[in-house]
C-alpha positions in Angstrom: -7.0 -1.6 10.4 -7.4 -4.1 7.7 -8.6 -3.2 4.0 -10.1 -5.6 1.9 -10.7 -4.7 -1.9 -13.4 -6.0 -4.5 -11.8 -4.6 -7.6 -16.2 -5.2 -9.2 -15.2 -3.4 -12.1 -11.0 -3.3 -11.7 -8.7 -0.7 -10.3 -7.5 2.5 -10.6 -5.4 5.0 -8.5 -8.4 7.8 -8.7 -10.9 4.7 -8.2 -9.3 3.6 -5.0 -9.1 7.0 -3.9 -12.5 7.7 -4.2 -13.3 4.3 -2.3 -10.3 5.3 0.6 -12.5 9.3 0.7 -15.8 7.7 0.8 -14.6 4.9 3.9 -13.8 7.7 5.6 -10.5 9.4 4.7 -9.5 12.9 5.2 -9.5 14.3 2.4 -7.4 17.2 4.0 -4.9 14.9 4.7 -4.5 14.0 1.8 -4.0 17.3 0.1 -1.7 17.9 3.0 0.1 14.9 1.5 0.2 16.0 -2.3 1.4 19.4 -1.2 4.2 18.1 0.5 5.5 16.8 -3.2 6.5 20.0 -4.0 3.7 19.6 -7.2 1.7 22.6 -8.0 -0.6 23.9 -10.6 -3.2 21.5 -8.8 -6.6 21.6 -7.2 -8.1 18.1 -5.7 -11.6 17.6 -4.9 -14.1 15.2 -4.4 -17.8 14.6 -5.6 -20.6 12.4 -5.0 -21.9 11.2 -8.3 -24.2 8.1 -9.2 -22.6 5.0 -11.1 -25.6 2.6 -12.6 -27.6 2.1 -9.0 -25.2 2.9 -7.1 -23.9 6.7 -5.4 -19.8 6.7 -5.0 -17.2 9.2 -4.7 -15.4 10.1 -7.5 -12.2 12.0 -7.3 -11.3 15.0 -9.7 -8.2 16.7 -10.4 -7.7 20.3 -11.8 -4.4 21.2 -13.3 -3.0 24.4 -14.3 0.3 23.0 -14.8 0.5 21.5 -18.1 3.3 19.3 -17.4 2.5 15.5 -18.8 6.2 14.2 -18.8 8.4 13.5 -15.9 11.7 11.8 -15.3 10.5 8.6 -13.0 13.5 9.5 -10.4 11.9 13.3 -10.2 8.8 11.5 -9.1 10.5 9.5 -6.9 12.1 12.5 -5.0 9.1 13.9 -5.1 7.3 11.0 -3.0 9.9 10.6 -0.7 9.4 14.1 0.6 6.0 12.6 2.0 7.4 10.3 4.5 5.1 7.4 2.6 6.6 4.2 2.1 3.6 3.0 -0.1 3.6 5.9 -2.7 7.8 6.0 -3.2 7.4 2.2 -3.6 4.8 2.4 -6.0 6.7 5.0 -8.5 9.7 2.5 -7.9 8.2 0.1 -8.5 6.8 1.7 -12.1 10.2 2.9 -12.8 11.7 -0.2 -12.6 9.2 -2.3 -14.9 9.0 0.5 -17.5 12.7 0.4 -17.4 12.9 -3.5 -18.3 10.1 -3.0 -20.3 12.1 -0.6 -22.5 15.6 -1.8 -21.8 16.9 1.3 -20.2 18.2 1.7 -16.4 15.7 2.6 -14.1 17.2 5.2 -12.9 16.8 7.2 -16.7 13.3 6.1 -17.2 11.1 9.3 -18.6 7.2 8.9 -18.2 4.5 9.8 -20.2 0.8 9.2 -19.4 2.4 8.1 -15.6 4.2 11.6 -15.6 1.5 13.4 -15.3 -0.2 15.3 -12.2 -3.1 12.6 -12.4 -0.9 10.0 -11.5 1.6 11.2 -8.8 -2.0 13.0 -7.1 -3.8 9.4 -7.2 -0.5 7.3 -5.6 0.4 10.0 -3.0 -3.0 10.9 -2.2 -4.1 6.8 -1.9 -0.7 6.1 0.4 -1.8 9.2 2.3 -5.6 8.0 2.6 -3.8 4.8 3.5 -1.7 6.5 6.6 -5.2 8.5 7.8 -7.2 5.0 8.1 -4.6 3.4 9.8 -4.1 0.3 7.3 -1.9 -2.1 7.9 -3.4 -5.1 6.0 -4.4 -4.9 2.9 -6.3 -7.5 1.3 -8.2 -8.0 -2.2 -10.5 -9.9 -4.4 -9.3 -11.5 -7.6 -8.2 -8.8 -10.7 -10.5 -8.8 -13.7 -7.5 -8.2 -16.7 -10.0 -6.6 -18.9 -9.1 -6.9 -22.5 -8.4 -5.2 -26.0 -6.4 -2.3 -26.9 -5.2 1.1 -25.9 -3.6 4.1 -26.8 -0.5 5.5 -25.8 2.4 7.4 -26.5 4.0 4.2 -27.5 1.4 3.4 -29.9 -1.3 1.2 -29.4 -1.0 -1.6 -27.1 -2.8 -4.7 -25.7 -4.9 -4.3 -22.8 -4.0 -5.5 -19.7 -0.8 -2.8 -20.4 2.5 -4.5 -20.9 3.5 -2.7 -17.7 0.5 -3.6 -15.4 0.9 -7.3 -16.1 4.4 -6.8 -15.2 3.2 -4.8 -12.2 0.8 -7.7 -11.3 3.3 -10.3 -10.8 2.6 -12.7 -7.8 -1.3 -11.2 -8.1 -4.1 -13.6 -8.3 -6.2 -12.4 -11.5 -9.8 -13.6 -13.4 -10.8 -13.1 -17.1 -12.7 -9.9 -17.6 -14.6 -7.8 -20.6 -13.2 -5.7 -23.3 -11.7 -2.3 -21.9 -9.0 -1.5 -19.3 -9.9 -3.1 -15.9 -6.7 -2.5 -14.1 -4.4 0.7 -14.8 -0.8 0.6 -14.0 -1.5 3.0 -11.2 -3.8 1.1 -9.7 -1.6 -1.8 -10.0 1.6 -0.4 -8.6 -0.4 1.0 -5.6 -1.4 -2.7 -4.7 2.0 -4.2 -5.1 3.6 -1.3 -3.2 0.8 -2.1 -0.3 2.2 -5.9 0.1 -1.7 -6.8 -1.1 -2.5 -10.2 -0.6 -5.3 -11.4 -2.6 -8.2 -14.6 -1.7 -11.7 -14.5 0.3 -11.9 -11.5 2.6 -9.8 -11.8 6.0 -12.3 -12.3 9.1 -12.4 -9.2 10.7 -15.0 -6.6 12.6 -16.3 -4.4 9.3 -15.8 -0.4 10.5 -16.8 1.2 6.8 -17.3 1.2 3.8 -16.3 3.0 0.4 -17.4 2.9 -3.2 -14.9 4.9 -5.9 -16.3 5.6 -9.1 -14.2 5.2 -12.0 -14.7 7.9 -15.5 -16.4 5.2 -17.8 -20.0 4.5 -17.7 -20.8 1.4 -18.4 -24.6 0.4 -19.5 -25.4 -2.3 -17.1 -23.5 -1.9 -13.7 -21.7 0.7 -11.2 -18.5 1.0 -12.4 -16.5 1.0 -8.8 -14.1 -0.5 -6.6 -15.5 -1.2 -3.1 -13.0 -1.0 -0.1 -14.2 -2.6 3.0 -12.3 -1.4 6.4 -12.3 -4.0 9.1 -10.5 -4.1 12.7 -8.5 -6.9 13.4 -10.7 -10.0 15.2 -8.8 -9.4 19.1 -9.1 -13.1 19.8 -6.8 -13.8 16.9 -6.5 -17.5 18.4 -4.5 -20.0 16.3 -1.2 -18.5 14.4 1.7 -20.2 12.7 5.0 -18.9 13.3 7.8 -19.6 10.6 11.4 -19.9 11.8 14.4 -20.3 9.9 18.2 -20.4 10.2 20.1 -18.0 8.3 23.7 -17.7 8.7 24.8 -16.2 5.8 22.7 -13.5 4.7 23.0 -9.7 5.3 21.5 -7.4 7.7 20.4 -5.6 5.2 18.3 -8.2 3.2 16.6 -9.5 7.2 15.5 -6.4 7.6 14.0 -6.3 3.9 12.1 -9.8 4.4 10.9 -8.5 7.8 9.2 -5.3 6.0 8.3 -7.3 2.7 6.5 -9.9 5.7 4.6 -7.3 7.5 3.5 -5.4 4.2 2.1 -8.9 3.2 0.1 -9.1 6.5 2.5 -10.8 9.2 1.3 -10.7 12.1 5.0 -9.3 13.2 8.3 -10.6 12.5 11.7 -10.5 14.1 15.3 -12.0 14.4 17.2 -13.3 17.4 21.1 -14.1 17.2 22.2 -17.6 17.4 25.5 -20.0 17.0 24.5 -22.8 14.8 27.1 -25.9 14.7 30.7 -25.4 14.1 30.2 -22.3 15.9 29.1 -20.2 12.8 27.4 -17.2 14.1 23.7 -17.1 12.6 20.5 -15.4 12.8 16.9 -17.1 13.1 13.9 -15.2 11.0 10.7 -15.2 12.5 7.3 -14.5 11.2 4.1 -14.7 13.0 1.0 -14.8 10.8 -2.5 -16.4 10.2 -2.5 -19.5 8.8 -4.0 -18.7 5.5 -1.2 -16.6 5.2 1.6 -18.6 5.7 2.1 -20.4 2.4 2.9 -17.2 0.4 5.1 -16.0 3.2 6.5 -18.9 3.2 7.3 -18.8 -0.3 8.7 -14.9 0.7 11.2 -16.6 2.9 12.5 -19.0 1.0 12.8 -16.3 -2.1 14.7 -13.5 -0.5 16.9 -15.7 1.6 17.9 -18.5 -0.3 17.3 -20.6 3.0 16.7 -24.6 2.3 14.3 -25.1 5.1 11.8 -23.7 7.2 9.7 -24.6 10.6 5.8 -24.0 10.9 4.8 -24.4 14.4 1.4 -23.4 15.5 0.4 -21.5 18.1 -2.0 -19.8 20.6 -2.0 -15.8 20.6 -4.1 -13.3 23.0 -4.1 -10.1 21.6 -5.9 -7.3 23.6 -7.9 -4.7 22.1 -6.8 -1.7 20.7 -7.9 1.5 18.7 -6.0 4.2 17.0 -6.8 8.2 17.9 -5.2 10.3 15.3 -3.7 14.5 16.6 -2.4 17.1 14.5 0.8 18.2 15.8 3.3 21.1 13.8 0.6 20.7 11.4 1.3 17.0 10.5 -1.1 14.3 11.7 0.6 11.8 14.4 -1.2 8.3 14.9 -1.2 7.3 18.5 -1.9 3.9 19.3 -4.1 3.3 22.9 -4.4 -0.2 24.3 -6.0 -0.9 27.8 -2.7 -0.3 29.9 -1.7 2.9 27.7 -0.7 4.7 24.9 1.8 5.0 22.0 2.3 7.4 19.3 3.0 5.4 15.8 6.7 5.8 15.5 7.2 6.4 11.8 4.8 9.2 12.3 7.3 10.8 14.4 10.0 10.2 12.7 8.6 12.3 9.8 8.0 15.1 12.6 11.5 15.0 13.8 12.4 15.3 10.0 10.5 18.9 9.7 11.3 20.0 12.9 14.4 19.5 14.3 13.4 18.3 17.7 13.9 14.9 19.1 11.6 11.9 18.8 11.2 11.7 22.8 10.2 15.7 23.0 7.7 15.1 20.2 6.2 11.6 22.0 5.5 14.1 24.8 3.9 16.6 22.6 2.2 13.9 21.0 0.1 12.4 24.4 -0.1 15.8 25.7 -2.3 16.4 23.0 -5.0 14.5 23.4 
């Protein structure tokens, strides 16, 4: 599923919550998702409210915890539990710019307003809305920066935050009115979901979702729209980039490769190869639209270091396809159905396998027999 954003009035993690709820999200899945944290002293709800002309869903958190402050690796910990890539990349991904930011290691920084229940709810919760829709694109308008000042624990700062500009990095942003348009929440989510920003993809629209943000503004909805789409089958014309790599790590191809897909490849993958003078070698692949293939270009050349690349187009059938989504042990499994068969998502059984004990081939079974 692809998910394209207009950030109308900016973003923020409760904002694109509420949009991910109101597309269609379970919102039981995502609490599942929270719980899994280990957090508690929280309740998570969701309300329909009107914003200007428009109704939304707005997201609301009651804590009886009062805990504001948390070391950034407890959070961390805390999201890997989840099995969600997105949300332990997002608190990373804070950690390490608030770390720069303040000249410390990562690894020691201590959060304040990010600390909090709000923000560990909103990132989980959106990663976890992100899981239940089945997104694997994500996509978004230009960011308005907003402008001004805030408070914070640091004293008051300029608005954008000196940590969501650093967050927004590679992001394509606009001019904006006074007030914070983009939170570092919000910001870390969309870096963490490999977003890639410019005109909406072409796709088959499923739903849609409004979020409603907590300031009311006198003259328009203050929301982020998401728009779910399904992939156009008859993809037609790709580009596939190829490059020679001979001496770069396993570790770092199989980085680019995830970095690739998270930026809407279409897939990507490495063959073995001996380039002259024998040297043993590897050639990168990535198959995308051709839209996309200047910033994944620029990925490639970035993480590898490689000198060249070749873009070769070509002609790709892709056959239809739909996602069905079980509950088995209590955890929802994604399972992919094409016209020849069906697949459980792998990554959702490797989080089973995780919990349970049993193998990925006992729970596969489980998994189709329960449908």
């Amino acid at each position: 599923m692809i998910l394209y954003l207009n950030p109308f009035t900016g973003v923020a993690g409760d904002m694109l919550l509420g949009a991910l709820l109101d597309a269609g999200a379970s919102l039981d899945a995502v609490r599942r998702a929270v719980a899994a944290t280990g957090l508690t002293g929280w309740r998570l709800e969701a309300e329909r409210v009107r914003t200007g002309a428009l109704s939304a869903t707005r997201v609301r958190v009651e804590v009886t915890d009062d805990a504001t402050e948390r070391p950034a690796s407890t959070l961390i910990a805390m999201a890997a539990r989840t099995g969600l890539p997105v949300a332990e990349a997002a608190l990373t991904a804070i950690a390490e710019v608030e770390g720069a930011l303040h000249g410390v290691p990562a690894a020691e920084v201590h959060l304040h307003e990010l600390g909090g229940h709000d923000a560990l709810i909103d990132i989980v919760g959106c990663a976890a809305a992100l899981a239940d829709l089945g997104v694997t694109r994500v996509h978004s308008a230009p960011l308005p920066l907003g402008g001004g000042t805030v408070k914070t624990r640091h004293g008051v700062l300029p608005v954008p935050a000196p940590a969501t500009l650093a967050l927004l990095k590679g992001a394509r942003v606009r001019g904006g009115e006074a007030g914070e348009a983009v939170t570092p929440t919000g910001a870390a989510l969309l870096r963490a979901a490999g977003t890639v920003y410019g005109p909406a993809p072409e796709m088959t629209l499923q739903a849609t979702g409004y979020g409603a943000g907590t300031r009311v503004l006198p003259d328009r909805p203050n929301v982020t729209v998401a728009v779910l789409g399904a992939p156009v089958h008859d993809l037609g014309r790709q580009v596939v980039l190829s490059t020679n790599l001979d001496d770069v790590t396993g570790e770092v191809l199989g980085h680019v490769i995830e970095r690739a897909l998270r930026a809407g490849a279409a897939d990507a993958w490495i063959t073995p190869a001996v380039m002259k003078k024998g040297r043993p070698a590897h050639i990168l692949h990535v198959l995308a639209a051709p839209e996309l293939a200047d910033p994944l270009q620029q990925l490639l050349f970035t993480e590898t270091g490689s000198l060249g690349l070749r873009r070769v187009m070509v002609d790709k059938v892709a056959l239809p396809r739909h996602f069905e989504t079980v509950e088995l042990h209590g955890q929802p499994v994604r399972i992919k159905h094409g016209p020849w068969g069906a697949k459980p998502e792998h990554d959702d059984l490797v989080r089973l396998a995780e919990t349970t004990g049993k193998s990925l081939r006992e729970l596969s079974r489980e998994a189709l027999d329960a449908l």
